[in-house]
C-alpha positions as a Markdown table, in Angstrom:
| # | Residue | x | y | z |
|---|---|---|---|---|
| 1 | Unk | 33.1 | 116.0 | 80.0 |
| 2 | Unk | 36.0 | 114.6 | 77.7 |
| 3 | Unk | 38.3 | 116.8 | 76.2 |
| 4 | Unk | 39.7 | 116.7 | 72.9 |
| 5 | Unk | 43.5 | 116.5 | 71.6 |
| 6 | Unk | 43.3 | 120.1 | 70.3 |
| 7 | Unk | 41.7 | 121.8 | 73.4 |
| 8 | Unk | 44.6 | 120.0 | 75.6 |
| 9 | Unk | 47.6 | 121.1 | 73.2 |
| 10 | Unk | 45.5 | 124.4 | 73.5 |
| 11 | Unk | 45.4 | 124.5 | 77.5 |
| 12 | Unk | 48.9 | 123.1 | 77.2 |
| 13 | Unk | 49.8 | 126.2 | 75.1 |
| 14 | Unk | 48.4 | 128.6 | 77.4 |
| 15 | Unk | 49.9 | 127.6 | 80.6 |
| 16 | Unk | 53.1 | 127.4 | 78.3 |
| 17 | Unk | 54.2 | 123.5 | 78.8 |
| 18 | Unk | 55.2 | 121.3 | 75.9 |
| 19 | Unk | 53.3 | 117.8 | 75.7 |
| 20 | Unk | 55.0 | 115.2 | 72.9 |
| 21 | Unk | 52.0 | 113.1 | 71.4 |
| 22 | Unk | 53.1 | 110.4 | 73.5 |
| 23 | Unk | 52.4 | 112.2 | 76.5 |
| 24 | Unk | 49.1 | 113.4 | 74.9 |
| 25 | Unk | 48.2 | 109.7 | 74.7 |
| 26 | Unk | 48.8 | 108.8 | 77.9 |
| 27 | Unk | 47.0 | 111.6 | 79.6 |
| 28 | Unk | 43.8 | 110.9 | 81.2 |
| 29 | Unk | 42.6 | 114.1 | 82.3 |
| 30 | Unk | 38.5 | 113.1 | 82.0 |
| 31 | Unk | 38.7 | 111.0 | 85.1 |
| 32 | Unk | 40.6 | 114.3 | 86.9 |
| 33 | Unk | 37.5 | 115.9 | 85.6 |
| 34 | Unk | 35.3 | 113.8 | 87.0 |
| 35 | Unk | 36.9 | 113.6 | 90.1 |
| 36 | Unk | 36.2 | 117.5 | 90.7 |
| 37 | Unk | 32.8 | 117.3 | 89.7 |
| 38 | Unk | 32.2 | 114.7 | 92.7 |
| 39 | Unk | 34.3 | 116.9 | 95.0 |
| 40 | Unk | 32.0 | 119.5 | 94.0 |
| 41 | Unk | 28.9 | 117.6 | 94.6 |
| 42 | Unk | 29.9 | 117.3 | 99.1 |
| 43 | Unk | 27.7 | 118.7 | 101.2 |
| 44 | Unk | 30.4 | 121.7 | 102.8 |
| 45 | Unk | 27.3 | 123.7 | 104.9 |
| 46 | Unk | 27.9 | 124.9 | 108.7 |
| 47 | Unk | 32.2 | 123.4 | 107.6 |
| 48 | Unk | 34.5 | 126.4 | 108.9 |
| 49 | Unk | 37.1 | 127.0 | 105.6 |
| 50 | Unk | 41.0 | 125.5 | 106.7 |
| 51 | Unk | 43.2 | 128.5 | 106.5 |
| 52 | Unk | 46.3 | 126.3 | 107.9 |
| 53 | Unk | 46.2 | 122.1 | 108.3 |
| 54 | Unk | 48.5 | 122.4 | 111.1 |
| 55 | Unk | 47.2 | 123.7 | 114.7 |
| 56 | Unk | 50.6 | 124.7 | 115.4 |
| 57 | Unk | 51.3 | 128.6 | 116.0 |
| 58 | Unk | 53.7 | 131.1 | 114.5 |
| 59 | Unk | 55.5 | 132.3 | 117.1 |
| 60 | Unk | 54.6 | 135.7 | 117.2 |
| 61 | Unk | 57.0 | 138.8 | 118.7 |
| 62 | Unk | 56.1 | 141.9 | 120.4 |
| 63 | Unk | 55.8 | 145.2 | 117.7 |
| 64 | Unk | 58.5 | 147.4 | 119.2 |
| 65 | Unk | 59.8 | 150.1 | 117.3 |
| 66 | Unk | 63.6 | 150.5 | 117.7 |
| 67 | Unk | 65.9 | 152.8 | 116.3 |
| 68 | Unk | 66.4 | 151.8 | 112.5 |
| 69 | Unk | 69.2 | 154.5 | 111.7 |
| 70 | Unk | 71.6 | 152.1 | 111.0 |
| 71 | Unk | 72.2 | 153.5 | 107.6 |
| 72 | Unk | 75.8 | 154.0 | 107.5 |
| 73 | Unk | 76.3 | 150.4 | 108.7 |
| 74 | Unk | 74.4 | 149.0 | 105.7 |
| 75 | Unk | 76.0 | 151.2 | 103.5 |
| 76 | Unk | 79.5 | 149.8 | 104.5 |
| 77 | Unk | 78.4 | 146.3 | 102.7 |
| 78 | Unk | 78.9 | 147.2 | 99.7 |
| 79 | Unk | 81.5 | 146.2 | 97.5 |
| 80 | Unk | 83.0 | 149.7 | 96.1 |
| 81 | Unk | 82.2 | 153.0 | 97.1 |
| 82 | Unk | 80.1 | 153.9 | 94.6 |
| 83 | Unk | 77.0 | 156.0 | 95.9 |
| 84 | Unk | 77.8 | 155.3 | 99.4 |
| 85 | Unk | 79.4 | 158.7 | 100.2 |
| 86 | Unk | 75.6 | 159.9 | 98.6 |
| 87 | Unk | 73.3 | 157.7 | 100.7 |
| 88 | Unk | 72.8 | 154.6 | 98.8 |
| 89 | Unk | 74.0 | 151.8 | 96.9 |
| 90 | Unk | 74.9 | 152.5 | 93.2 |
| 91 | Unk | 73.7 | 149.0 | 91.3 |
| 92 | Unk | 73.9 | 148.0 | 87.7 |
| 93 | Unk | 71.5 | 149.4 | 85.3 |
| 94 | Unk | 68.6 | 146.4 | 85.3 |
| 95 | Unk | 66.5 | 147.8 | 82.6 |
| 96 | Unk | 66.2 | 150.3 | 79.2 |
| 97 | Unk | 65.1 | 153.7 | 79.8 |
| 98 | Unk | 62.6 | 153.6 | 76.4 |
């Protein structure tokens, strides 16, 4: 399957990257392709899918539920006072109330 100049800039467009025509040039992305197409064509029956490739372990901790009123300790991180005396932290306005 070859691909043309236009369809690359085109997939290049879409995914938002800028190729120079000398990159264009030098891409060869047919053989990639083809590569996939033969990776397609293995024989995967009865093969269990690889979640992880390493047999290693997370460690993993008991689910204990502790006492998570800590609030006025957080609260004390802050910078000024702002909020704090309400219950939470007062933070710049982020976006515009349209």
């Amino acid at each position: 399957m070859a691909f043309s100049k236009q369809q690359l800039q085109k997939f290049a467009d879409l995914i938002q990257i800028e190729i120079t025509p000398e990159e264009m040039e030098k891409m060869n992305i047919d053989s990639v392709v083809e590569w996939l197409d033969k990776l397609k064509q293995i024989d995967t029956t009865g093969v269990k899918p690889l979640l992880n490739p390493s047999e290693h372990k997370l460690p993993t901790r008991a689910d204990i539920v502790t006492d998570g009123n800590i609030r006025d300790l957080v609260l004390a991180n802050t910078p000024d006072n702002a909020g704090t005396s309400r219950g939470y932290f007062a933070v710049p306005k982020v976006m515009d109330g349209e």
